[in-house]
RODO-2510 file (C-alpha; in nm, 4 decimals, decimal comma):
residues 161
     n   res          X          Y          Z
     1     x     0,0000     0,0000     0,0000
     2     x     0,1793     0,3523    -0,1148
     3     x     0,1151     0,6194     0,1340
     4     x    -0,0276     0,9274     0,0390
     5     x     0,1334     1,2232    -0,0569
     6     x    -0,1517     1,4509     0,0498
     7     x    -0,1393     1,3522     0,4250
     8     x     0,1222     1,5314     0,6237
     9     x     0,2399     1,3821     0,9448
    10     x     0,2794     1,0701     1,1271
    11     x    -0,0105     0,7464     1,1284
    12     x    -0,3558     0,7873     1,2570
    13     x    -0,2698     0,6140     1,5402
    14     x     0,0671     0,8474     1,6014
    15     x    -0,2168     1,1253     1,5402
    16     x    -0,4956     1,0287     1,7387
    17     x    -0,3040     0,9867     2,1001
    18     x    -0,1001     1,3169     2,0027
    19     x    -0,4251     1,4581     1,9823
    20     x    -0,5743     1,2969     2,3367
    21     x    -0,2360     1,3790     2,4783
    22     x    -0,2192     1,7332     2,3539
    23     x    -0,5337     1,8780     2,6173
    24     x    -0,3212     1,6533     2,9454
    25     x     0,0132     1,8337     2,8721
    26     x    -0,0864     2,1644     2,8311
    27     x    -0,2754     2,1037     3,1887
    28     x     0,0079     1,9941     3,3325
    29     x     0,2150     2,2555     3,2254
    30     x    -0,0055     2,5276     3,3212
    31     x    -0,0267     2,3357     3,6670
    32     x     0,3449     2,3749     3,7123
    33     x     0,2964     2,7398     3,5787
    34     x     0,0783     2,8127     3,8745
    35     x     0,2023     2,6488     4,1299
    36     x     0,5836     2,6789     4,1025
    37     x     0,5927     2,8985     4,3752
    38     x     0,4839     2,5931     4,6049
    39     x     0,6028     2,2834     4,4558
    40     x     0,9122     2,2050     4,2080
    41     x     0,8286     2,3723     3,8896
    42     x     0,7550     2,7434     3,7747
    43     x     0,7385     2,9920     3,4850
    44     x     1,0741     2,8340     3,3063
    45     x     0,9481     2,4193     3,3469
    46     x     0,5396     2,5013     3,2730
    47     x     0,6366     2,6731     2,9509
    48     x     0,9082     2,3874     2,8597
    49     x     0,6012     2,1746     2,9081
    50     x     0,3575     2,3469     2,7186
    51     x     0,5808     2,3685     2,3869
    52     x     0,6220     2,0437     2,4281
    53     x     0,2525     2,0096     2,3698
    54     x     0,2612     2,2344     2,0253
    55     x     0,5756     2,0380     1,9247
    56     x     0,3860     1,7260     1,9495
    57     x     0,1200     1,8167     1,7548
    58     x     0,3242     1,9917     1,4866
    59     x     0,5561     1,6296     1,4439
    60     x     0,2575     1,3959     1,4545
    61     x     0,0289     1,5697     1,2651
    62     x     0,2147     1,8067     1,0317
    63     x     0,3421     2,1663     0,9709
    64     x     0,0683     2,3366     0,8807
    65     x    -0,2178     2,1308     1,1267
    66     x     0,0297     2,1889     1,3669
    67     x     0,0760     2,5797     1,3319
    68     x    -0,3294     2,6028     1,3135
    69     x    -0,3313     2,5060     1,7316
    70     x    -0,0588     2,8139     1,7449
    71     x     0,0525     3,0079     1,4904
    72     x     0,3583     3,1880     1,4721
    73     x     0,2370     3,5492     1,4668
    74     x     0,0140     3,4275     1,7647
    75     x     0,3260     3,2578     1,9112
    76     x     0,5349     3,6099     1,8456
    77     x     0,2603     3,8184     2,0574
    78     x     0,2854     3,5747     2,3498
    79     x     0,6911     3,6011     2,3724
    80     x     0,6278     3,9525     2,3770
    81     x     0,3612     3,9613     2,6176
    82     x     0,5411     3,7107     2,8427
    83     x     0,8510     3,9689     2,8500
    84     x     0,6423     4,2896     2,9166
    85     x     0,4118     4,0829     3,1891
    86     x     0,7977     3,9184     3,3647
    87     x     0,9606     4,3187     3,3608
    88     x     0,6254     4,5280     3,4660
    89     x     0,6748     4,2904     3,7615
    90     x     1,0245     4,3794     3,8468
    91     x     0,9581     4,7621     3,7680
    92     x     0,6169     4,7556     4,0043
    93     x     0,9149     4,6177     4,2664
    94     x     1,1461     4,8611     4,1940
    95     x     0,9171     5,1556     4,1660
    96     x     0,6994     5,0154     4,4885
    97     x     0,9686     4,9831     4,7099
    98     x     1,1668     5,2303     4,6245
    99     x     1,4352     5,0718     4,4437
   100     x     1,4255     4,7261     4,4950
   101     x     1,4293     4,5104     4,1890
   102     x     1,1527     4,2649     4,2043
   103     x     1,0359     4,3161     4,5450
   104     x     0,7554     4,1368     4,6589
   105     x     0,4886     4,3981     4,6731
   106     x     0,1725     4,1990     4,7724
   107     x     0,1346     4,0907     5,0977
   108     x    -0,0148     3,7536     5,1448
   109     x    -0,1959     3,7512     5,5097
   110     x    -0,1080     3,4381     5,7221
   111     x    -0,4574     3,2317     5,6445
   112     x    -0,3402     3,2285     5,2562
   113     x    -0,0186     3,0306     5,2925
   114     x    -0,0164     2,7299     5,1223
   115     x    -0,2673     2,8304     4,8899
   116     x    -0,2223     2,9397     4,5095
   117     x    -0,2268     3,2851     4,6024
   118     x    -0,0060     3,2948     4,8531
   119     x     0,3009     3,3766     4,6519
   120     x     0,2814     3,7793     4,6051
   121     x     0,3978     3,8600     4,3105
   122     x     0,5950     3,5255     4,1963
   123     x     0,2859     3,3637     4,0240
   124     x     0,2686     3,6415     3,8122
   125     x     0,6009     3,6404     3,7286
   126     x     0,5927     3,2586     3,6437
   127     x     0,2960     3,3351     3,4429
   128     x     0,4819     3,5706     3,2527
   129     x     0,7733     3,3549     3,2007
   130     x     0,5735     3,0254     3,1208
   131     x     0,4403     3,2832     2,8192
   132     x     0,7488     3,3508     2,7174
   133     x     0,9159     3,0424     2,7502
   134     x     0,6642     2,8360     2,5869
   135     x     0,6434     3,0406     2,2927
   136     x     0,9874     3,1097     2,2409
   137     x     1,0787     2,7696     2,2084
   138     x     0,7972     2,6637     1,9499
   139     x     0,9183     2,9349     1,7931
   140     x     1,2507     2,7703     1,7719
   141     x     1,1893     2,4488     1,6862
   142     x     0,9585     2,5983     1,3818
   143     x     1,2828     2,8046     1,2551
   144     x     1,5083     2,5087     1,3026
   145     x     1,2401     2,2762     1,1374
   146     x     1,2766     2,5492     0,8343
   147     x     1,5981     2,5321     0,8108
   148     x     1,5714     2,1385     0,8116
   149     x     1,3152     2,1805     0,5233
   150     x     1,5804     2,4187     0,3214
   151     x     1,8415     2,1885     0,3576
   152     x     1,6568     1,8958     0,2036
   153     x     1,5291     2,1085    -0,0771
   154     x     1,9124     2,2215    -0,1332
   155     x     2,0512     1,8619    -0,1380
   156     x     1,7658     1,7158    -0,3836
   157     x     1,8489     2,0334    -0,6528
   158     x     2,2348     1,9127    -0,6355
   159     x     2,1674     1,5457    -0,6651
   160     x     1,9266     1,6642    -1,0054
   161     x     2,1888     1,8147    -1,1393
***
């Protein structure tokens, strides 16, 4: 049986658990996005994780299914809005207190520990570096996948001519 030209990607089977698969990662790394201040995780982990989830879908189903989940202009405006959410946090610290970078300018009462807001300003700093992270790194492996795709057009010219 000759496989068919017009379907990108990996088999339905590769497919169909990348796609059941795709919804448990992305909670996951959200979960270690929000609650990195509490348990082992964070901003830096949760958005390793959640490319992870776009990369998956992008190999097993193909380049262009895969950038329909999250396209690169979309992916562009997140990196950006993952820096400006990470450095408004350490300029409300250093403006708040007077010249401390990054201070910790919400006060968590005592009742609150433990919890997911109990962390001040450090989930919202995760937030905004699980943004940034995540994105960035999609972005990189769909420039590095390019240049992949170059190089194999490059080699089959030479070897036609």
């Amino acid at each position: 049986m000759k496989p068919d030209p017009h379907n990108k990607g990996m088999s339905v089977i590769v497919k169909t658990v990348a796609r059941w698969l795709k919804g448990l990662i992305l909670l996951y790394g959200i979960y270690l996005v929000l609650y990195g201040h509490m348990t082992p995780g964070g901003g830096f982990a949760g958005g390793v994780v959640i490319a992870c989830a776009f990369v998956l879908m992008t190999l097993a189903a193909g380049e262009d299914q895969g950038l329909s989940f999250f396209p690169k202009a979309v992916s562009s405006t997140v990196d950006s809005i993952g820096l400006l959410v990470f450095l408004a946090v350490a300029w409300v610290g250093t403006w708040w207190a007077s010249g401390a970078f990054f201070k910790n300018v919400i006060d968590t009462p005592q009742q609150s520990y433990f919890s997911l807001f109990s962390g001040g300003t450090i989930p919202i700093s995760n937030i905004g570096l699980g943004l940034k992270v995540g994105s960035s790194l999609f972005l990189v492996f769909t420039v590095l996948a390019a240049f992949r795709l170059i190089k194999n057009i490059d080699s089959k010219d030479e070897d036609t001519k």
